[in-house]
C-alpha positions as a Markdown table, in Angstrom:
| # | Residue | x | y | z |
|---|---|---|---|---|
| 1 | Unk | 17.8 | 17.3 | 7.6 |
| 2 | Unk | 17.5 | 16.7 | 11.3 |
| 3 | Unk | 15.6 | 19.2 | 13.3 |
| 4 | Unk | 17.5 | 21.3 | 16.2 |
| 5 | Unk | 16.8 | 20.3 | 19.5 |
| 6 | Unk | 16.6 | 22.5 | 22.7 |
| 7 | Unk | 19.3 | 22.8 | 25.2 |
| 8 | Unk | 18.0 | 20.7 | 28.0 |
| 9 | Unk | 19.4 | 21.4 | 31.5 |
| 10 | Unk | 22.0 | 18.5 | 32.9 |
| 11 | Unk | 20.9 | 16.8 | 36.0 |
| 12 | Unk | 22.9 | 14.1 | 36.5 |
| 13 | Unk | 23.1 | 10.5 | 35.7 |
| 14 | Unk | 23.3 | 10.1 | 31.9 |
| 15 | Unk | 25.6 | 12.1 | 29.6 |
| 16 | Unk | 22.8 | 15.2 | 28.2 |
| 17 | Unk | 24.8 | 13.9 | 25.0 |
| 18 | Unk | 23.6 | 10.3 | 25.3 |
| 19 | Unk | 20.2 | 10.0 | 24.0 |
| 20 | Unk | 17.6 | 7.5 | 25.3 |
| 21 | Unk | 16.5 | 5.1 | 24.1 |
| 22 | Unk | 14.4 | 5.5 | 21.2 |
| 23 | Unk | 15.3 | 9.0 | 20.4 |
| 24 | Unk | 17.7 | 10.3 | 18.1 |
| 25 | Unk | 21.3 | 10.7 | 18.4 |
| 26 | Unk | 23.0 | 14.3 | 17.2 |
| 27 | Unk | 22.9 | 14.2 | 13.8 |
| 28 | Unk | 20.2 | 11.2 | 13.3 |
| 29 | Unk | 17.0 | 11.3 | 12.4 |
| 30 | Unk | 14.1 | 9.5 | 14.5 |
| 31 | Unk | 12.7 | 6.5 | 13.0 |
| 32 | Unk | 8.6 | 6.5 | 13.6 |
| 33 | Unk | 7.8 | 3.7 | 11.8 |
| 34 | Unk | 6.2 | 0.5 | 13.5 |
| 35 | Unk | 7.8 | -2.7 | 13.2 |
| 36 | Unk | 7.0 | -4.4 | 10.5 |
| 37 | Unk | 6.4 | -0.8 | 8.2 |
| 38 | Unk | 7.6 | -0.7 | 4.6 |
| 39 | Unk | 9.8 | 2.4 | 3.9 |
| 40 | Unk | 6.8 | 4.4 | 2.6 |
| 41 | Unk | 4.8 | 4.0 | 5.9 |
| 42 | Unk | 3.0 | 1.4 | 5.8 |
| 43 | Unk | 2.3 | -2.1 | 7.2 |
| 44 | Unk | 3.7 | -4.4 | 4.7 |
| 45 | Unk | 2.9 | -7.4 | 6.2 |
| 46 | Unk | -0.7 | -6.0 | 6.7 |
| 47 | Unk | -1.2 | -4.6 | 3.5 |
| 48 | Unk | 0.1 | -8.2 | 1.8 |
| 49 | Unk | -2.2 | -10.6 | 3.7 |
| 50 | Unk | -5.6 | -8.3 | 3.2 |
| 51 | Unk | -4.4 | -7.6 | -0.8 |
| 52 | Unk | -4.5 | -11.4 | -1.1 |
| 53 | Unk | -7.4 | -11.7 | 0.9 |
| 54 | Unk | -9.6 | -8.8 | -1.2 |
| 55 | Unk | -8.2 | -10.7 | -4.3 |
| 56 | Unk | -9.3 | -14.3 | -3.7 |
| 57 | Unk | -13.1 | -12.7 | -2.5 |
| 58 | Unk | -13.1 | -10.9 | -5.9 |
| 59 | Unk | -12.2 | -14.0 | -7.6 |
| 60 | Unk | -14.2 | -16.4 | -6.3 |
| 61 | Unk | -17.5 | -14.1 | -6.5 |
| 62 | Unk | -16.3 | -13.7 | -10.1 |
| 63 | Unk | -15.7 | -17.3 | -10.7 |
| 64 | Unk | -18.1 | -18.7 | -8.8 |
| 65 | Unk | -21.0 | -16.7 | -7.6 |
| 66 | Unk | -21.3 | -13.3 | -10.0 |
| 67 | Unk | -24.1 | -12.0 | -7.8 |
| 68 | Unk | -22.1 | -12.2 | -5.2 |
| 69 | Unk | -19.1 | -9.8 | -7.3 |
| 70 | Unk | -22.1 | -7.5 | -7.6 |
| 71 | Unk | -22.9 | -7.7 | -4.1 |
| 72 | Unk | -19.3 | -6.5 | -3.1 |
| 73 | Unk | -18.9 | -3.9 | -5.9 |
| 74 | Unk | -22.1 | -2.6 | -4.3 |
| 75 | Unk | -20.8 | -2.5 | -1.1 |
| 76 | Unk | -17.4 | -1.1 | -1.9 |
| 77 | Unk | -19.1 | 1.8 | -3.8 |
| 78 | Unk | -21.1 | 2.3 | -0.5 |
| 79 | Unk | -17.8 | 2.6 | 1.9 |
| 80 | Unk | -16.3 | 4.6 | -1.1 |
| 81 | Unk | -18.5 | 7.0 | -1.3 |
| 82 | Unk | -19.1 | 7.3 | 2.8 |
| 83 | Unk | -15.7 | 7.9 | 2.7 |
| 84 | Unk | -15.1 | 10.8 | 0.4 |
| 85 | Unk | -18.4 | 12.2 | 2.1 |
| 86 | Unk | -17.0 | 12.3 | 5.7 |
| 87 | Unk | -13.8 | 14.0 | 4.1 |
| 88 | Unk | -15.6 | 16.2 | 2.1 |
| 89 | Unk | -17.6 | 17.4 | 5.0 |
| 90 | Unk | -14.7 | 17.9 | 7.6 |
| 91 | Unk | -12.9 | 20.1 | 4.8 |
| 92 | Unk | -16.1 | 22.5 | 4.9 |
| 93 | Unk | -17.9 | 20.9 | 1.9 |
| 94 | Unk | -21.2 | 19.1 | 2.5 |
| 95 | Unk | -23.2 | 16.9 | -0.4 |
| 96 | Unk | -26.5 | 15.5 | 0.1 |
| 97 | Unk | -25.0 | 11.8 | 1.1 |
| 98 | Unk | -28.7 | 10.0 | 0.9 |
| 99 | Unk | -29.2 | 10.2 | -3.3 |
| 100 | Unk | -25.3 | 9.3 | -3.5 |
| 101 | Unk | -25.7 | 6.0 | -1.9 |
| 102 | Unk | -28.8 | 5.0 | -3.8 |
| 103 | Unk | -26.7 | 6.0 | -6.8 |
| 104 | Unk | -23.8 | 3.5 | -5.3 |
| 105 | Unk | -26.8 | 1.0 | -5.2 |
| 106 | Unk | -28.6 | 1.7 | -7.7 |
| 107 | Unk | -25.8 | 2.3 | -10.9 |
| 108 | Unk | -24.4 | -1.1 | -10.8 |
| 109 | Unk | -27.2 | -2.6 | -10.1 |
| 110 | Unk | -28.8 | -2.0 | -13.5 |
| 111 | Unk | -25.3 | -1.9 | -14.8 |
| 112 | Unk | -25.7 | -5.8 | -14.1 |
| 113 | Unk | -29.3 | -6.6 | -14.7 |
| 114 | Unk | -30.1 | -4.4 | -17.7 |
| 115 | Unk | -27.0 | -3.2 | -19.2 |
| 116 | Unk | -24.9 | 0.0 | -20.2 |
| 117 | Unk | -27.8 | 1.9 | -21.7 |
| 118 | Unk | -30.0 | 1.1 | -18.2 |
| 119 | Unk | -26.2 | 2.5 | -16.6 |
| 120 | Unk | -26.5 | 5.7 | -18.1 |
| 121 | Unk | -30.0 | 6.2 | -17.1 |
| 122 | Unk | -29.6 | 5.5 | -13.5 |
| 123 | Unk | -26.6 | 8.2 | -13.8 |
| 124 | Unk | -28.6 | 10.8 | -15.6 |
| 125 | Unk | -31.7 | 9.7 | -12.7 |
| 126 | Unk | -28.6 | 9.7 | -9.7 |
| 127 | Unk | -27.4 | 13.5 | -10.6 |
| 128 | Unk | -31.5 | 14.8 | -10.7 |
| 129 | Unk | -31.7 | 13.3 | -7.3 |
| 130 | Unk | -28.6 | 15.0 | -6.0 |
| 131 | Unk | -30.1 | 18.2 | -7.4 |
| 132 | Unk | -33.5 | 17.6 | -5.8 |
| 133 | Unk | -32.5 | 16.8 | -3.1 |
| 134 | Unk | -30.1 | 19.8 | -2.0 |
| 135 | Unk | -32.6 | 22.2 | -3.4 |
| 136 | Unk | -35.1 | 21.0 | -0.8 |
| 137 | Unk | -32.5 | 20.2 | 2.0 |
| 138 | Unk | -30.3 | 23.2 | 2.2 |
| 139 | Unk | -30.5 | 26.0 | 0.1 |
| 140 | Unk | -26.9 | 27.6 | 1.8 |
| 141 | Unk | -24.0 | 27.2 | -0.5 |
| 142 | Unk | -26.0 | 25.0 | -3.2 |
| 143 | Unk | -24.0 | 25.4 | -6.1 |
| 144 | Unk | -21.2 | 23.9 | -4.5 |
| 145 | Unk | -23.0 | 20.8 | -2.8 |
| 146 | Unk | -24.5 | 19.8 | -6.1 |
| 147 | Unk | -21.2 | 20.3 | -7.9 |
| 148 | Unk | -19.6 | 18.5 | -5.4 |
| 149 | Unk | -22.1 | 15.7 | -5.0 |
| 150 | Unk | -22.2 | 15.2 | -9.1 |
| 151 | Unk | -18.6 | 14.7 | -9.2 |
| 152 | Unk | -18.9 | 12.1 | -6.5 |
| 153 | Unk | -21.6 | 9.7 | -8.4 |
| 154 | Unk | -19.4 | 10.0 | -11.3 |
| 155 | Unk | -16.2 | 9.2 | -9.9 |
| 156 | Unk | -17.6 | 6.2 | -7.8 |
| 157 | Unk | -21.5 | 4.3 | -8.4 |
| 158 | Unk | -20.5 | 5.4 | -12.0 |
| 159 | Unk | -17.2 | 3.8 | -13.0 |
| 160 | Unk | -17.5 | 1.2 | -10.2 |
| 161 | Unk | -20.4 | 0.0 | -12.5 |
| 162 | Unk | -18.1 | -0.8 | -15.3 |
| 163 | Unk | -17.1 | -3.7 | -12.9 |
| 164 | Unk | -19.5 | -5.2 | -13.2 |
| 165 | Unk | -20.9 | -4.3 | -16.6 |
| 166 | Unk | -19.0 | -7.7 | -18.3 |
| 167 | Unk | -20.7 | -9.6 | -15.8 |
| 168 | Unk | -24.1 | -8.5 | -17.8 |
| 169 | Unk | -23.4 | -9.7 | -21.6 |
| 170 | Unk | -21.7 | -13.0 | -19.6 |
| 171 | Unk | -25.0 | -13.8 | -17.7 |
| 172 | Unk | -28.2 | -14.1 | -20.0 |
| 173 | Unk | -30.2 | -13.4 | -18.8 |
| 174 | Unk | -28.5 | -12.1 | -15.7 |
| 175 | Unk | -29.4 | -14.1 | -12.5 |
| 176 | Unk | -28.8 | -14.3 | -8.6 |
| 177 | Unk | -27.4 | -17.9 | -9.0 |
| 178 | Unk | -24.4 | -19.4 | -10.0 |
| 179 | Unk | -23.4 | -19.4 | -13.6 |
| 180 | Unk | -25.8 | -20.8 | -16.4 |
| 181 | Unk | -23.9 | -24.5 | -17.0 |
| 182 | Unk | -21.1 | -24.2 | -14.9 |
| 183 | Unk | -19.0 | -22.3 | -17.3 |
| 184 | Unk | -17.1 | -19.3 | -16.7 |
| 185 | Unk | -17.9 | -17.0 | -19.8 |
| 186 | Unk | -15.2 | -15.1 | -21.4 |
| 187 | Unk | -16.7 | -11.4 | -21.2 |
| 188 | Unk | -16.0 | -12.8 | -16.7 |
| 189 | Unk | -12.1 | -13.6 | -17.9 |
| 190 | Unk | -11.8 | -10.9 | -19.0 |
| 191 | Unk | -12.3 | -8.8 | -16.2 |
| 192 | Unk | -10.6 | -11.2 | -14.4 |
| 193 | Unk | -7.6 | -10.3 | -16.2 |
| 194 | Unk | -7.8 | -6.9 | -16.0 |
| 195 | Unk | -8.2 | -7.2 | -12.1 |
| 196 | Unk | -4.7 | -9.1 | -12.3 |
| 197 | Unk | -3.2 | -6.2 | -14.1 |
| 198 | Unk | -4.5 | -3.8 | -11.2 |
| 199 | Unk | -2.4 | -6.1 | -8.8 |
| 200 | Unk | 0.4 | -6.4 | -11.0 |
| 201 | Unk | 0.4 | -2.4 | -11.8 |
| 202 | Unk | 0.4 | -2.0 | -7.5 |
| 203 | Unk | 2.5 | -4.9 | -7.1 |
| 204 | Unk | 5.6 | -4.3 | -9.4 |
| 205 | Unk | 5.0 | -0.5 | -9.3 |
| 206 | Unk | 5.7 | -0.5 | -5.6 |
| 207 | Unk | 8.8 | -3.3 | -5.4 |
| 208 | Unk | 10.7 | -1.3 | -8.3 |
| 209 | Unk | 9.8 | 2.2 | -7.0 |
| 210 | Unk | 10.5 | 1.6 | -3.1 |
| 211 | Unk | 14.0 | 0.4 | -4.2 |
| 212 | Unk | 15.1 | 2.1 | -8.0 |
| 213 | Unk | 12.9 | 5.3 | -7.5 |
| 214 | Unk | 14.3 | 8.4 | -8.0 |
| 215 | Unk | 12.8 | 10.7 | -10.3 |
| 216 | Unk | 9.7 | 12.0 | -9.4 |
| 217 | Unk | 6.4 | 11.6 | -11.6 |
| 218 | Unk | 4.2 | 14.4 | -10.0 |
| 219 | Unk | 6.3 | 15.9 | -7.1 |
| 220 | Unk | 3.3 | 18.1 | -6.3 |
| 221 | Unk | 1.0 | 15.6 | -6.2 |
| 222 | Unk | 2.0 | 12.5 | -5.0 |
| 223 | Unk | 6.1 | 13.0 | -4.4 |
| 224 | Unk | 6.5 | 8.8 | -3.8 |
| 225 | Unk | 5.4 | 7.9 | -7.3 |
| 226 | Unk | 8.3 | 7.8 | -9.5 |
| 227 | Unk | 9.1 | 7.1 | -13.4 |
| 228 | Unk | 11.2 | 4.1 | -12.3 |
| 229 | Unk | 7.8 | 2.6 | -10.6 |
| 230 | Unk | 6.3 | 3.2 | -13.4 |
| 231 | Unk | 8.7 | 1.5 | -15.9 |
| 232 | Unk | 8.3 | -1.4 | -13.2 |
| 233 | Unk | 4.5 | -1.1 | -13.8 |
| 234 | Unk | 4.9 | -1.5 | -17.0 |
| 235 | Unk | 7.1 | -4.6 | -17.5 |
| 236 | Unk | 5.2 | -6.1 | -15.0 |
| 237 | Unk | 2.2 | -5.8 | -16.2 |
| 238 | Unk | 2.9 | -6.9 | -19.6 |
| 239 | Unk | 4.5 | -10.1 | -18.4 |
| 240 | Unk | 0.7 | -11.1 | -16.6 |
| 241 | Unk | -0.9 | -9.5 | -19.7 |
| 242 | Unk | 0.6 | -11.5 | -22.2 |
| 243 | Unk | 0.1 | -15.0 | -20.0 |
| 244 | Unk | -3.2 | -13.9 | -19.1 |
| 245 | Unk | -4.0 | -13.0 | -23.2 |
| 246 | Unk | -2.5 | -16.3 | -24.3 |
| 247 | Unk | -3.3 | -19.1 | -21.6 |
| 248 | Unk | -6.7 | -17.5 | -20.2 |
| 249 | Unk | -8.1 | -15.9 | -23.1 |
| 250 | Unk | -6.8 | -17.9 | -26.0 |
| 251 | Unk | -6.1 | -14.4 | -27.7 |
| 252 | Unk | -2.7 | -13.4 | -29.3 |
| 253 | Unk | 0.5 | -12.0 | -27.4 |
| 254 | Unk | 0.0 | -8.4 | -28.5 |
| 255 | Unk | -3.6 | -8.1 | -27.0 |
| 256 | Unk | -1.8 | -8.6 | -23.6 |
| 257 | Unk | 0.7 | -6.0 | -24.2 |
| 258 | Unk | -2.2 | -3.6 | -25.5 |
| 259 | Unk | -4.0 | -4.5 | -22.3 |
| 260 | Unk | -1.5 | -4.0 | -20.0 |
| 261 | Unk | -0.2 | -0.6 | -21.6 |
| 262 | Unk | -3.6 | 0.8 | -20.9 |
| 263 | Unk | -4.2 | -0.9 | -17.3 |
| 264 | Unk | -1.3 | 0.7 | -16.2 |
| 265 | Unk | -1.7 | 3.9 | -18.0 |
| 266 | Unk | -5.5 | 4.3 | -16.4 |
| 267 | Unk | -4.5 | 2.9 | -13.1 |
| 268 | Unk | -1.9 | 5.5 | -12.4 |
| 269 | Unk | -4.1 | 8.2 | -13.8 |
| 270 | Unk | -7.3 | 6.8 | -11.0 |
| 271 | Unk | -4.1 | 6.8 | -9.0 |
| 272 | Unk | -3.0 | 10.2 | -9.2 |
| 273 | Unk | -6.6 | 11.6 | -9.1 |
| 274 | Unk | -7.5 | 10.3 | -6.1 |
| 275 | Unk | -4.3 | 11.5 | -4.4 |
| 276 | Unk | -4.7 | 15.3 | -6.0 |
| 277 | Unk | -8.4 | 15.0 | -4.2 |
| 278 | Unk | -6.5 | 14.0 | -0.7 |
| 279 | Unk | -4.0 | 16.7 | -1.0 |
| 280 | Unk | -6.4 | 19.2 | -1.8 |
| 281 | Unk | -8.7 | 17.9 | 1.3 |
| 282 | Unk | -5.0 | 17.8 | 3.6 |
| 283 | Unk | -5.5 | 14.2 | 4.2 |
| 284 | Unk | -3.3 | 11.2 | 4.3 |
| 285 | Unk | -5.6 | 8.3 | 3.7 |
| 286 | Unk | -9.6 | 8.4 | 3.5 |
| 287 | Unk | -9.9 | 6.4 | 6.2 |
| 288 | Unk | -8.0 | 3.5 | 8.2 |
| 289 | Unk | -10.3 | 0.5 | 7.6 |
| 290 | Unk | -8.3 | -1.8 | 5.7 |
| 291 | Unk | -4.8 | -2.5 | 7.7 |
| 292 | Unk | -2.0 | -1.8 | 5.8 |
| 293 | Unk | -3.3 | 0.1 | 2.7 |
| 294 | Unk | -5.7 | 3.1 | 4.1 |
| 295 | Unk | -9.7 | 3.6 | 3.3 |
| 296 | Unk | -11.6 | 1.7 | 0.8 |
| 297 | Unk | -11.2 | 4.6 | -1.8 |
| 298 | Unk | -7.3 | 4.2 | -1.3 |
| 299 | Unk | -8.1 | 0.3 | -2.8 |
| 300 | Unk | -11.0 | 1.7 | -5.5 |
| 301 | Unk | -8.6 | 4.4 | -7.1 |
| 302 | Unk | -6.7 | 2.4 | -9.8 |
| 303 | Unk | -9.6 | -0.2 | -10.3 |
| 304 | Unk | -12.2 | 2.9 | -11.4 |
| 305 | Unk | -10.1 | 4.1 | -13.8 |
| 306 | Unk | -8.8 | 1.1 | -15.4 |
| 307 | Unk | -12.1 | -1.8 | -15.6 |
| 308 | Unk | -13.7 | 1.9 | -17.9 |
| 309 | Unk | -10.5 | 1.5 | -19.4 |
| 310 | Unk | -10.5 | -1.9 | -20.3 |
| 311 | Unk | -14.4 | -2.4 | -21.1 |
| 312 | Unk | -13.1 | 0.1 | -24.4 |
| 313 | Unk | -10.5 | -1.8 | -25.2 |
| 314 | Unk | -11.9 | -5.2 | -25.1 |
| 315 | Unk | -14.5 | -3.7 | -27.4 |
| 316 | Unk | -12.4 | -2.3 | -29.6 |
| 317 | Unk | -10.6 | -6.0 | -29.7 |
| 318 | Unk | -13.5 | -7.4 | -30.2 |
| 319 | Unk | -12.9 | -10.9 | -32.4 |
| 320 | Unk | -9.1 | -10.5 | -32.2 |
């Protein structure tokens, strides 16, 4: 629906009803998008070139260097959670930010070297920090800080750490060199794969819902996701699953339709979570510091909720 537009006085030259250029006509509606903008805002062309470019980093640390996976996990979890801080705090709500980075440091770090149990300890050690730490900082509106500031090791150092938890039963012991032989190991290919089937759930998600989407999956929440999307998701995703179960894993077909039911089922939930938070904090993005797809966080939503996700499942698969 177009918006009204005041009577504007005629003083000569143009016809008052023949817009300028750039502006809308009676009965159009302006177009604000920059050149080059996808129909849901952003910069495709942007968005493309630094997906690929995140992707190939990933996959060469993972393939080549797995310290050097660690080392970007670590510093994703650090932009992450910087992120959520700054938006947190502009929306009223303030968190003791110095025991939340050490916990973005710290979780996958022993997640890596020492394993899941050493994971849940540096959780458990994270939260008493956040605790300590506001009690002695600020005693105004505690409750709330600490609350607030649990929520955000669990949501980021915590699953982030399940990144990069495979890389420790791969590595043994685990090392800051390149991999013992020259071999990838499979616990590596694994998360590999389920990395793929983040890109394919974005990927095919996005082409089927920007051009089939029409019924809305939670209006309230995030109003462009759509059921079509996530049909497209789906087949998507089992196409990569079942080629990445067969030719990359040597497993059978149905562990890459398992795979990719779940990955698609977790990423939209991480999905979904994150954009409840942004709606609730009256933001767009968390920030604007990758071109074309928003804040870190806006690239860590799907990827926290599915490598959990998949760490079960490959578990549970275990000798399939």
């Amino acid at each position: 629906m177009s918006t009204p537009q005041p009577d504007v006085p005629h003083t000569g030259g143009e016809s008052p009803s023949a817009p300028a250029p750039g502006e809308a006509g009676p009965g159009q509606r302006r177009d604000r998008r920059s050149p080059g903008s996808s129909r849901v805002g952003r910069n495709l062309p942007a968005a493309i070139s630094v997906g690929l470019s995140l992707l190939a980093v990933l996959l060469a640390g993972l393939f080549l260097w797995p310290m050097g996976f660690v080392l970007i996990a670590v510093a994703a979890a650090i932009l992450g959670v910087w992120e959520v801080f700054r938006a947190l705090e502009a929306h009223g709500t303030r968190v003791p930010v110095v025991p939340i980075l050490g916990a973005a440091v710290a979780i996958p770090a022993t997640a890596y070297f020492a394993g899941q149990e050493a994971q849940l300890f540096a959780l458990l050690a994270s939260c008493a920090a956040v605790l300590l730490w506001q009690s002695l900082e600020h005693p105004d509106g505690a409750a709330r800080s600490v609350f607030a500031g649990v929520f955000l090791v669990l949501w980021v150092p915590f699953l982030i750490g399940y990144a990069v938890l495979p890389l420790h039963a791969s590595a043994s012991p685990p090392g800051l060199g390149l991999w013992p032989g020259g071999t990838v190991p499979s616990a590596t290919l694994e998360l590999v794969l389920t990395l793929l089937l983040v890109v394919a759930n974005d990927t095919f998600g996005y082409i089927v819902g920007a051009s089939l989407g029409k019924h809305p999956m939670a209006p309230k929440i995030s109003p462009k996701k759509s059921w079509e999307g996530f049909a497209g998701s789906v087949a998507g995703a089992m196409v990569v699953g079942v080629l990445g179960a067969v030719f990359l894993l040597g497993r059978p077909w149905w562990v890459g339709v398992v795979l990719a039911v779940v990955m698609v089922g977790a990423a939209t939930a991480g999905d979904l979570a994150e954009s409840m938070v942004k709606r609730e904090l009256g933001i767009k993005d968390m920030s604007s510091i990758l071109p074309g797809h928003g804040g870190m966080m806006d690239r860590l939503d799907s990827i926290l909720f599915a490598t959990p996700a998949a760490y079960l499942v490959f578990n549970l698969l275990a000798g399939t």
